[in-house]
C-alpha positions in Angstrom: 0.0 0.0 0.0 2.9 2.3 0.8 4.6 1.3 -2.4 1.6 1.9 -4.2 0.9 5.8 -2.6 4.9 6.9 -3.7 3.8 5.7 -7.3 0.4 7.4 -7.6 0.9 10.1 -5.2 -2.6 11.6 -5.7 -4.8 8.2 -5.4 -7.3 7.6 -2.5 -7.2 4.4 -0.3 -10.4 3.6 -2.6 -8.4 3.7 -5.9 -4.8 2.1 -3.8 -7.6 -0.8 -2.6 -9.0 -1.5 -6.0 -4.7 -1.7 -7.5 -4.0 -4.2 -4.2 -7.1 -6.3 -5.6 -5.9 -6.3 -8.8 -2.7 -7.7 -8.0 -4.3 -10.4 -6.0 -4.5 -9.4 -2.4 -8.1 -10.1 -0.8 -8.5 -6.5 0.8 -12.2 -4.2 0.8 -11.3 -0.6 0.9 -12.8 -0.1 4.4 -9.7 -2.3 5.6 -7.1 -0.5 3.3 -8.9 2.9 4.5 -7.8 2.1 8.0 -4.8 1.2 7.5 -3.9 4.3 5.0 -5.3 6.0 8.4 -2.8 4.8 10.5 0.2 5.1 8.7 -1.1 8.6 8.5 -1.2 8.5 4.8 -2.7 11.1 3.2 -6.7 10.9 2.4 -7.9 13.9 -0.4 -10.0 16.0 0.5 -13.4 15.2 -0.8 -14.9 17.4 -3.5 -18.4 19.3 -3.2 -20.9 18.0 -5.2 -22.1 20.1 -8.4 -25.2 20.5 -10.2 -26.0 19.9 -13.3 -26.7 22.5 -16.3 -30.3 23.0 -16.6 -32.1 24.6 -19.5 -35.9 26.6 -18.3 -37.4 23.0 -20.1 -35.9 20.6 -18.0 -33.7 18.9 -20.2 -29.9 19.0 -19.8 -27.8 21.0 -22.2 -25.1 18.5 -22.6 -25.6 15.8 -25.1 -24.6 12.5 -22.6 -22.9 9.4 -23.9 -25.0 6.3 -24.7 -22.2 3.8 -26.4 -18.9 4.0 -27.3 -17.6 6.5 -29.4 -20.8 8.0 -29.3 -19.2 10.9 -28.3 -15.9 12.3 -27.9 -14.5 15.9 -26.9 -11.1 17.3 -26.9 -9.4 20.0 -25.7 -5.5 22.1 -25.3 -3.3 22.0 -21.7 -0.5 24.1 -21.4 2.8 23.3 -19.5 6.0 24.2 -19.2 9.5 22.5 -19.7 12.1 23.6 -16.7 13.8 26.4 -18.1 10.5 28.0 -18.6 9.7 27.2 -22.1 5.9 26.5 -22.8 4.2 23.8 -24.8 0.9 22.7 -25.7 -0.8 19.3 -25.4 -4.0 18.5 -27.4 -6.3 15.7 -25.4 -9.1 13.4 -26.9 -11.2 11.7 -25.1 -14.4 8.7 -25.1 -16.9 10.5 -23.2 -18.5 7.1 -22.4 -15.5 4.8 -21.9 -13.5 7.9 -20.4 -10.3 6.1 -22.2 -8.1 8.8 -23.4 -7.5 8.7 -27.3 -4.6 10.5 -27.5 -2.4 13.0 -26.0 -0.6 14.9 -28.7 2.9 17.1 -27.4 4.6 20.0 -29.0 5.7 23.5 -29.2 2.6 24.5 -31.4 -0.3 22.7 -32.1 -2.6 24.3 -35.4 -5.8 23.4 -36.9 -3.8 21.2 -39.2 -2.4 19.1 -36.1 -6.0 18.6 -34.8 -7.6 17.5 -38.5 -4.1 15.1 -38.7 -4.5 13.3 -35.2 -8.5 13.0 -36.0 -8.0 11.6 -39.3 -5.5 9.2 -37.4 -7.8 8.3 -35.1 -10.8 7.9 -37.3 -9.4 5.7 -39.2 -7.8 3.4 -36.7 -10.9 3.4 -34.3 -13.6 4.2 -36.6 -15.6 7.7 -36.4 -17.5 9.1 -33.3 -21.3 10.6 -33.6 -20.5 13.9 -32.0 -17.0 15.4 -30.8 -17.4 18.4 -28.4 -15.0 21.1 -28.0 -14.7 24.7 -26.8 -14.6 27.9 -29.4 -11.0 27.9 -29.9 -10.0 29.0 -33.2 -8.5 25.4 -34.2 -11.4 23.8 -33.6 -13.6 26.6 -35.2 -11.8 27.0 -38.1 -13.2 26.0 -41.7 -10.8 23.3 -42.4 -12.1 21.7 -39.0 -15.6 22.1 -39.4 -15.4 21.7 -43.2 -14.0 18.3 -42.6 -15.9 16.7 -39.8 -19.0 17.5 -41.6 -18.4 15.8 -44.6 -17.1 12.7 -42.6 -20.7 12.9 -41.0 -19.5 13.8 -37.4 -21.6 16.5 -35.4 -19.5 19.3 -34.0 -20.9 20.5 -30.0 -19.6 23.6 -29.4 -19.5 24.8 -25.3 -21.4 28.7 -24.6 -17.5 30.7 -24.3 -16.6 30.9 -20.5 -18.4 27.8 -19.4 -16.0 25.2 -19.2 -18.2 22.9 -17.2 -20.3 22.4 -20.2 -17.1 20.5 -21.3 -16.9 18.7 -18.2 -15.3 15.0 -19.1 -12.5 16.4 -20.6 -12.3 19.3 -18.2 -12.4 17.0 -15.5 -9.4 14.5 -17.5 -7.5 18.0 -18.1 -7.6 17.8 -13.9 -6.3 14.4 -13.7 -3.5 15.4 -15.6 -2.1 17.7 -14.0 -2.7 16.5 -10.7 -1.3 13.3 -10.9 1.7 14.1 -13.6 2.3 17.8 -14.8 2.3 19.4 -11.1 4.5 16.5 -10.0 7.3 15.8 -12.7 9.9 18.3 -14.0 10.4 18.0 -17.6 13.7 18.8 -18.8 13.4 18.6 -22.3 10.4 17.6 -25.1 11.4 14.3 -26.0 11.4 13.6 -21.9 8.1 15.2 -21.8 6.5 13.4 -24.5 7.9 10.3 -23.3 6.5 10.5 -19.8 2.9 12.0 -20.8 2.6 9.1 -23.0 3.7 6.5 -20.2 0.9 8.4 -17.8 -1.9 8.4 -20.8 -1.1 4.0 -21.1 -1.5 4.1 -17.3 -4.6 6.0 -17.1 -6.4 3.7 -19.6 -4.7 0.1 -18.2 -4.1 0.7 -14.6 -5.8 3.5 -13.2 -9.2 2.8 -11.6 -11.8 5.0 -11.9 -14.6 5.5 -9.8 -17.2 6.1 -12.2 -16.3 2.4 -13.8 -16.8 0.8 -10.5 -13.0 1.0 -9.8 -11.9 -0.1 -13.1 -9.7 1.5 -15.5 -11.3 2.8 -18.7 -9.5 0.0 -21.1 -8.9 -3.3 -18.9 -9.1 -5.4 -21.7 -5.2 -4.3 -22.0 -4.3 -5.9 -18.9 -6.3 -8.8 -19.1 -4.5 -11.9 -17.7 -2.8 -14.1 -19.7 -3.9 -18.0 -20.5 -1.5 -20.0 -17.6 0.2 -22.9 -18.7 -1.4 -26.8 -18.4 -1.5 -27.7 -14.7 -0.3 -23.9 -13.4 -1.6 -21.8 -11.3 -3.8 -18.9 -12.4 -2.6 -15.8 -13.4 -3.2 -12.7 -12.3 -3.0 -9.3 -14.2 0.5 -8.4 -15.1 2.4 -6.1 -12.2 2.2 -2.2 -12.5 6.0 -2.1 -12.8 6.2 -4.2 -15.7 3.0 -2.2 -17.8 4.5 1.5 -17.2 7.0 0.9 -15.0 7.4 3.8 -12.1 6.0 6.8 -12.3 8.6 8.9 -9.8 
């Protein structure tokens, strides 16, 4: 448990007991909760609850997921590299599945890098009903919205200023930098490419998630492998050996 809150440094006992469960040991997360307690590990503090968007009809203004790749959004982080120099990262995300698409890294990212990672991603996964963004010019511009629409995909533009109409990937934009970008210096692109990538694997194939019942958003990455005639069981493959350590 102790090895497991230096590695993910932001988790709850409720995500650290659903890892110690996957890695076989038999322990419910009001056990693991007081024993995080004890070694005075710490517990985040919970977050308020929030209500919904409302329109004067009733109905929600978001479009909610119903399947996968129903519905995807995407949105631009900023960081910096340590001798101050900024860089952008362009996230995608399944509403639904909350698995994170892609995380693309670089000085600058255009119009033309969003229509090339889209066009990547459509035709490796297929293409979504509806992708939801903000009113920033590269997703605005013609080429964008040009393109999507003859591909047949809906574009769901948020009201400007009201980021929690985007809330998924708001709330994965959070994640983020919580659990990598505040904690990790990067000294140079390639390093910070390399790492963000390592973090997006173990967001999709490690990291549970509580709306999924604990489960991370792809765990058909880890699933165990067939054991040998007459051998024990396996369990899922070690966190070390996936992503290796994240500190």
């Amino acid at each position: 448990m102790e090895a497991l809150a230096r590695a993910y440094g932001r988790y709850g006992y409720r995500r650290v007991a659903a890892l110690l469960r996957a890695e076989g040991f038999a322990a419910n997360h009001k056990r693991v909760e007081r024993l995080w307690r004890r070694e005075g590990l710490k517990v985040p503090a919970r977050q308020p609850r929030r209500g919904r968007l409302w329109l004067n009809d009733g109905s929600c203004v978001r479009l909610r997921p119903e399947r996968k790749d129903h519905v995807w959004s995407y949105d631009f982080v900023q960081a910096r590299i340590r001798d101050g120099r900024a860089f952008r990262m362009l996230t995608v995300l399944d509403e639904f599945t909350r698995e994170c698409l892609a995380i693309d890294v670089a000085r600058r990212l255009t119009a033309d890098d969003v229509l090339e990672r889209l066009s990547d991603l459509f035709v490796r996964r297929g293409v979504p009903g509806h992708i939801r963004s903000d009113n920033g010019p590269e997703f605005t511009a013609k080429a964008v919205r040009g393109w999507l629409g003859r591909v047949g995909v809906t574009t769901l533009y948020i009201e400007p200023g009201s980021p929690w109409e985007n809330g998924y990937i708001e709330s994965f934009n959070g994640k983020l930098r919580d659990e990598l970008l505040d904690r990790e210096a990067f000294d140079t692109m390639p390093e910070a490419r390399v790492l963000i990538e390592r973090w997006r694997v173990a967001y999709n194939t490690i990291r549970p998630h509580s709306s999924l019942k604990y489960r991370p958003p792809a765990p058909e990455a880890i699933a165990p492998r067939p054991p040998a005639f007459g051998a024990a069981p396996l369990g899922p493959r070690p966190m070390a050996e996936v992503v290796g350590p994240l500190t």
